[in-house]
N, C-alpha and C positions, 0 to 999 in steps of 0.2 A: 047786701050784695056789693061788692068790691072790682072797681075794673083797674085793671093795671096792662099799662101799656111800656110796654119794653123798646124806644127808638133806636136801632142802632144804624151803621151806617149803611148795612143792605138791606136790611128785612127790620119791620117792625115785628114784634109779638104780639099777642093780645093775652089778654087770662079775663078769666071773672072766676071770682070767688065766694063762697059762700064760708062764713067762717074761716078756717082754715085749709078747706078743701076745695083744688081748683076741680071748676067741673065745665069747663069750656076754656078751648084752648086755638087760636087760629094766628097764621102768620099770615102778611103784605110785604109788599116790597116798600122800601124808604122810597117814594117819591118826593122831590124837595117842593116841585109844582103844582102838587095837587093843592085846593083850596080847604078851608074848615068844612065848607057845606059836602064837597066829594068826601074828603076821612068822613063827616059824620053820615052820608048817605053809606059807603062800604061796612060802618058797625052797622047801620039801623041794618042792613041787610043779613047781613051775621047773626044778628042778633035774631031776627025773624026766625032764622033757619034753623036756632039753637033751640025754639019754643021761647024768648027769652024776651022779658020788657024793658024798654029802655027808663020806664019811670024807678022802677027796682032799684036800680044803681045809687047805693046810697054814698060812695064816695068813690072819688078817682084819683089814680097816683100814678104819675110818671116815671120814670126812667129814661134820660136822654141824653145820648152823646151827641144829638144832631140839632145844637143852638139855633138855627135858625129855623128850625120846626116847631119849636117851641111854643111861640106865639098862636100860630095855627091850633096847632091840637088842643092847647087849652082854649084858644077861642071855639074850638068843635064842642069841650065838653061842655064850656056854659049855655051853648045855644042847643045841642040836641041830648044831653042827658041833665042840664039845670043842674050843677056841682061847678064847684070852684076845684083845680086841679091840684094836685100836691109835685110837687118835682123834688126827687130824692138829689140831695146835696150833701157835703160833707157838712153843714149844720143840721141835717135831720139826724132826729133821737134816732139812730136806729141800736143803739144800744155799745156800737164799736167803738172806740177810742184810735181815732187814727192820727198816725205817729209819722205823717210824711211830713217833711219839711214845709210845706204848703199844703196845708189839708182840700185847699180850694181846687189845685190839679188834680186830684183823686177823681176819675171820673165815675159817674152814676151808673154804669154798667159793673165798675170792678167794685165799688161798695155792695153793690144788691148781690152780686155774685158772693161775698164774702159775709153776708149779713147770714145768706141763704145756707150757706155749707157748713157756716158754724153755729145756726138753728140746730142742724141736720145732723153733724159730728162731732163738735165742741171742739177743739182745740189742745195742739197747734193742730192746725190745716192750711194745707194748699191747695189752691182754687186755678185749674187750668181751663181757659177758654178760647174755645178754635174761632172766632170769627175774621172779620176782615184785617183783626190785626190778632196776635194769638199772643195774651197778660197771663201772668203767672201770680197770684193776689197770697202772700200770707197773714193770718193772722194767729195769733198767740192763744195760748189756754186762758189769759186771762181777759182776753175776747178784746186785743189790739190789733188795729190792722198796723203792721209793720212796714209794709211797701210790697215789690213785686218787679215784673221784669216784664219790658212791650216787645214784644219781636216780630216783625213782618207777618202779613197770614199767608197760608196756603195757597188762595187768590191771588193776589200779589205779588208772590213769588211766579206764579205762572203764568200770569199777563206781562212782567220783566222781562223770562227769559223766551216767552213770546214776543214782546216788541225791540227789546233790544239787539236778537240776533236775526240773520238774513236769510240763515236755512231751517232752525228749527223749528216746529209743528208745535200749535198749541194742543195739550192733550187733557183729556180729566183725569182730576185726582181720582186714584182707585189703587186696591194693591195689586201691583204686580203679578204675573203669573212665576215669573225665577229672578234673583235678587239679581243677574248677570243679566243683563239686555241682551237679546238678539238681533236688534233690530231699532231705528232712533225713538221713534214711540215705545218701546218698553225701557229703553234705557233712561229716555226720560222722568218715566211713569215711577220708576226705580228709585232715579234718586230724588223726588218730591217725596215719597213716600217716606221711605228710610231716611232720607234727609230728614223727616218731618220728627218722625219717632223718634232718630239718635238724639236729637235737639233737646225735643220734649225731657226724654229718660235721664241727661246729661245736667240739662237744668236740676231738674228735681231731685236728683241725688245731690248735687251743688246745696240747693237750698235745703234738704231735710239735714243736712251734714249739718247745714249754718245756723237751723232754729235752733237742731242740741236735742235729736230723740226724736221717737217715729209720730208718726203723723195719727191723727183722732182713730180710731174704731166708729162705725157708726154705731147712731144711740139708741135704745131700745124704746120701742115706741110704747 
């Protein structure tokens, strides 16, 4: 059995895997505060709930954009599942060749994202991911990562033009009911949305132009 923990800078993930097959799956919030024994009492809890033993876990691997969690969670795994933890780097085999100027800036969220998709499709692919910052990750058919694009998230676009201005409303992301606002909460809601998509659809026609030909099929399993 296999635990992989995914830190990112809002939500951690969890998996446990059996073989190839995740068969439990739960999200936290990135607390920076919590201690190792709090993380390891919230898995042992999870774990309970799953039917699931914490002695089972025969190794654990990281994912971490949140360096100063680091310490913590691997000090959680030695003390309540007895494993030394792996933290995916851009020197982990994971099989990619990556072609950034500094392979050390490639952070552990956008390798595992591009490790996973070109499992999944082979290559070229690009790999879009919404979280608190929203990367754009390509890699080659011959399974290189080539680099990628970081652009503000969602969140943070709307905490901005939340605090920045003195009359607008923060609102949630959702699509709109008409692309036209009637009103400052739909006009809002309008252009985060559509903002969000032209961005997205803009990028990626950009970059499938620039690899040189369409993007993987997925693979037959």
């Amino acid at each position: 059995m296999l635990l992989a923990l995914d830190a990112g800078n809002t939500n951690i993930t969890i998996g446990v895997f059996e073989g190839t097959q995740l068969t439990h799956r739960w999200r936290l919030r990135t607390v920076h505060e919590q201690t190792e024994d709090e993380w390891g009492i919230l898995l042992r809890n999870l774990f309970a709930l799953g039917g699931l033993e914490l002695h089972a876990v025969e190794a654990v691997i990281i994912s971490s954009v949140v360096p100063p969690l680091n310490p913590t969670l691997a000090a959680m795994s030695r003390r309540y599942f007895e494993r030394e933890p792996s933290f995916v780097t851009s020197e982990t085999n994971t099989g990619l060749t990556i072609l950034y100027d500094n392979p050390r800036e490639v952070g552990a969220d956008r390798i595992v994202n591009s490790v996973a998709a070109y499992a999944k499709y082979g290559g070229p692919v690009i790999v879009v991911d919404l979280g608190t910052a929203i990367t754009f990750d390509c890699v080659s058919a011959r399974a290189e990562y080539l680099g990628g694009i970081i652009c503000a998230g969602i969140g943070i676009s709307i905490d901005a033009l939340f605090s920045r201005t003195a009359k607008l409303p923060k609102v949630d992301f959702r699509a709109p009911d008409r692309l036209i606002g009637k009103n400052t909460v739909g006009s809002i809601q309008s252009g985060l949305y559509y903002g969000a998509l032209g961005m997205i659809d803009g990028i990626l026609e950009r970059l499938i132009a620039e690899i040189g030909g369409p993007t993987a099929a997925p693979r037959k399993p």
